[in-house]
C-alpha positions in Angstrom: 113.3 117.3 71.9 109.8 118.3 74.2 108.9 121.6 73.3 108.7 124.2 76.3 107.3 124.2 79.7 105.7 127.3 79.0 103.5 125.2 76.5 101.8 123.2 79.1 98.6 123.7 80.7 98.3 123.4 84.2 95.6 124.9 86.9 96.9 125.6 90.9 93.7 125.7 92.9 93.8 125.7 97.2 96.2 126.4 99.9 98.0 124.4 102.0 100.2 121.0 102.0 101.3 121.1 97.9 100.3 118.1 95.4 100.6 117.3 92.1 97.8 115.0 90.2 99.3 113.2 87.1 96.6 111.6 85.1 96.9 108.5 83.0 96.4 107.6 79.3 94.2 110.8 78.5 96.7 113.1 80.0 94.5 115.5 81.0 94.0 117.8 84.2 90.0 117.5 84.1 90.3 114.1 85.2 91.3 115.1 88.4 88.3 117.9 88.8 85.9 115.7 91.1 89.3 115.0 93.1 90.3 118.5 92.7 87.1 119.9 94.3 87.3 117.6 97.1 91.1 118.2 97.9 91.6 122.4 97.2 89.8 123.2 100.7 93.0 122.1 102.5 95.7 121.5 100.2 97.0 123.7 96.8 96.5 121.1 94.2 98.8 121.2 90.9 97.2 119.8 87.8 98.1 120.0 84.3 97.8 118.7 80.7 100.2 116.6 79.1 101.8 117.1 75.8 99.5 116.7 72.7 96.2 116.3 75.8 93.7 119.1 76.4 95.0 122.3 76.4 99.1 121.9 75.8 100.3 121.2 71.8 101.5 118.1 70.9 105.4 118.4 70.3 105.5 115.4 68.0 107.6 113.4 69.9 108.2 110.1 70.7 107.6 109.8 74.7 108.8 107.5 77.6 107.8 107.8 80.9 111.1 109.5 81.8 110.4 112.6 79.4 107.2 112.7 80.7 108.2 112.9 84.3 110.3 115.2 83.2 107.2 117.5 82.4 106.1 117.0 85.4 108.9 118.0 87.6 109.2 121.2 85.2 105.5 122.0 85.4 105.9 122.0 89.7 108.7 123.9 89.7 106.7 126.4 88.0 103.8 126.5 90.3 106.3 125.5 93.6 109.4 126.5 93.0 112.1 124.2 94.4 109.9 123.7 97.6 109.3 119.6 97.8 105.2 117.8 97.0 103.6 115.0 97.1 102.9 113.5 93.3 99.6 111.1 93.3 99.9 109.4 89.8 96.8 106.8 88.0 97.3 104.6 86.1 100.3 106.1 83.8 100.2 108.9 85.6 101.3 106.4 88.5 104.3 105.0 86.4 105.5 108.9 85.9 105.1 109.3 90.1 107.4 106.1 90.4 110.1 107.3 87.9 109.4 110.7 89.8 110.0 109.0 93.1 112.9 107.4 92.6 114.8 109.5 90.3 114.7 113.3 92.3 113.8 111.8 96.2 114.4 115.3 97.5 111.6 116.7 95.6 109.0 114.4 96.1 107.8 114.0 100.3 105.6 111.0 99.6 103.6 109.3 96.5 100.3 108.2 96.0 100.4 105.2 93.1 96.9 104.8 92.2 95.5 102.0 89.4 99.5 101.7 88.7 101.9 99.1 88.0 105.0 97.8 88.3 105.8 96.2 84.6 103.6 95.5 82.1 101.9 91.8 82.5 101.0 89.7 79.3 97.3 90.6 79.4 98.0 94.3 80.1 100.2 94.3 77.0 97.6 92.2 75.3 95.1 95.0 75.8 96.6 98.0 74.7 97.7 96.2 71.8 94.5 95.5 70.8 93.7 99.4 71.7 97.2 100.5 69.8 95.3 98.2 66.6 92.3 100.1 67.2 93.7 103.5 67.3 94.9 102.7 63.6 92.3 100.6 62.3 89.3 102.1 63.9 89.5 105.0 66.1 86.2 106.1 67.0 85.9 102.4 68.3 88.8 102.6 71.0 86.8 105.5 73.2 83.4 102.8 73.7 86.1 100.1 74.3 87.9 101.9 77.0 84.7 102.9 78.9 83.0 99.1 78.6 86.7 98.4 80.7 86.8 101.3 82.8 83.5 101.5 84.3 82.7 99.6 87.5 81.1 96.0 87.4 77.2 96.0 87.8 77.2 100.3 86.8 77.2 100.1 83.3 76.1 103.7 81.7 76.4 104.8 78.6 79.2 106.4 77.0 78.7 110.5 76.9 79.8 112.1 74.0 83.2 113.5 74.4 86.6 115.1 72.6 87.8 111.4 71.0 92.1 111.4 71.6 94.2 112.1 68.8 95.0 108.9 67.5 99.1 109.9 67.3 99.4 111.0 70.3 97.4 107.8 72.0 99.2 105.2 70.3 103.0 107.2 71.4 101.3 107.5 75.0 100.4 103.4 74.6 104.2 103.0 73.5 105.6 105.1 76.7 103.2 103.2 79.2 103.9 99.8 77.4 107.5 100.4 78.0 108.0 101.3 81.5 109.1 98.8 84.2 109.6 100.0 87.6 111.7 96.8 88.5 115.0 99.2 88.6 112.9 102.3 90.4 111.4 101.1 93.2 114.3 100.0 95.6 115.0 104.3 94.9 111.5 105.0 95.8 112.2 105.8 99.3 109.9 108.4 100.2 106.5 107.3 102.1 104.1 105.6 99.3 100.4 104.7 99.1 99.5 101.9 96.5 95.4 102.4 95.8 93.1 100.4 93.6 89.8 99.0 93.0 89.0 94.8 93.4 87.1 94.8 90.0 89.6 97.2 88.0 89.7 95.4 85.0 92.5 97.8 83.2 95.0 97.0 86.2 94.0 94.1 88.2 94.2 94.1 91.5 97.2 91.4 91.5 99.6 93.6 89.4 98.9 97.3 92.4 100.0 93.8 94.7 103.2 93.1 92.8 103.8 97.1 92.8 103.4 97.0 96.7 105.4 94.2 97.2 108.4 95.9 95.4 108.1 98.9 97.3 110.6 99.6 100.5 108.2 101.8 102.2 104.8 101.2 101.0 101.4 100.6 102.1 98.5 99.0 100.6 94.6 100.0 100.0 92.1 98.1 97.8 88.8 99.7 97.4 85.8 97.3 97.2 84.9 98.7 93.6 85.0 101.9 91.5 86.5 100.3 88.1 89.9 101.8 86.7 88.5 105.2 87.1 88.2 104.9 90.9 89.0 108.3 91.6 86.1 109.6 89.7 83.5 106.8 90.7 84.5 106.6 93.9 85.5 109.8 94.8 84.9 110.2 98.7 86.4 107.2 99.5 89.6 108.1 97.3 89.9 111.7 99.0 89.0 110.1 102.6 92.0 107.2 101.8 94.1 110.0 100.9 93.8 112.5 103.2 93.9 109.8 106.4 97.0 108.3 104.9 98.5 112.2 104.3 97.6 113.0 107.5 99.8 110.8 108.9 102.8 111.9 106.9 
């Protein structure tokens, strides 16, 4: 059983149209800050950390993507009420924003799947089995190997010293992501949608956002030229100007 909502983290920052950032494997809210400081001049922006990331205790759990879009809902409703928002989910983030999406469609006025996917592929489950291995085996190396994939082809820099995950709550995260297939959810997903990613993401190639897209009733398609996996921080103009045209038309 997840422990409370009152345990988890979240920041509210701006006024205006309401969103909610979900970030991927790291779970955390400062993902989002570039993104943040680019949206809160004309939107409120909901961020938060996940359970056992940043800020908010680890529950000792096992996770799926339902529980954790169950967070999520619980977290808005906090800093919304029962008024409806606009999730934007990366990477796993963006598997939460589907199961979001399609299982409360009166809460959720559009979606932004970003660096997502629809079901796993054999070389995405090849690589975070390999990072799963890691995690148990050696764990200070999974951080150098994630940023050698993350990082944008040609911008190589070096890896800053940071907070390393917890290895327990990675590998469950690793579990929830590996396990989610969107196959049922998006024929549900009926609210507008935006599919983003980056040509040379590496992490989630740009064939499996395709397959997402393709599944989706009402969805529309943007590949960015580069940025990596971590788009929205590498590329962060061109995110916010993709997203604020697209919501602009919503």
């Amino acid at each position: 059983m997840s422990g409370p909502v009152e345990d988890i983290h979240h920041r509210l920052t701006g006024t205006g149209r309401r969103l909610l950032l979900v970030s991927g494997l790291n779970g955390r809210a400062q993902f989002w800050d570039p993104v943040v400081t680019a949206l809160s001049s004309r939107f409120s922006v909901l961020t938060f950390d996940q359970r056992g990331c940043g800020a908010t205790p680890d529950d000792g759990v096992a996770w799926n993507i339902e529980s954790l879009a169950s967070d999520a809902f619980a977290v808005a409703t906090r800093a919304f009420g029962g008024a409806p928002f606009t999730v934007i989910g990366h990477s796993t983030g963006g598997a939460i924003a589907q199961w979001m999406a399609a299982s409360q469609p009166e809460r959720i006025e559009a979606a932004v799947l970003s660096g997502t996917w629809l079901r796993a592929s054999g070389y995405m489950r090849a690589l975070f089995e390999l990072r799963r291995d890691l995690l148990l085996r050696a764990p200070d190396l999974d951080p150098a190997l994630g940023h050698l994939l993350r990082v944008p082809l040609g911008c190589y820099t070096p890896l800053e010293p940071g907070v390393a995950p917890d290895p327990g709550v990675a590998h469950r995260r690793i579990n929830a992501l590996l396990d989610h297939d969107g196959t049922p959810l998006s024929p549900r997903i009926t609210c507008p949608t935006l599919v983003v990613a980056a040509r040379d993401d590496r992490i989630i190639p740009p064939h499996m956002v395709q397959d997402l897209h393709a599944n989706l009733p009402h969805g529309e398609l943007r590949l960015l030229v580069d940025g990596g996996h971590f788009f929205p921080q590498t590329r962060t103009k061109v995110f916010e100007s993709t997203l604020t045209d697209w919501l602009g038309n919503r």
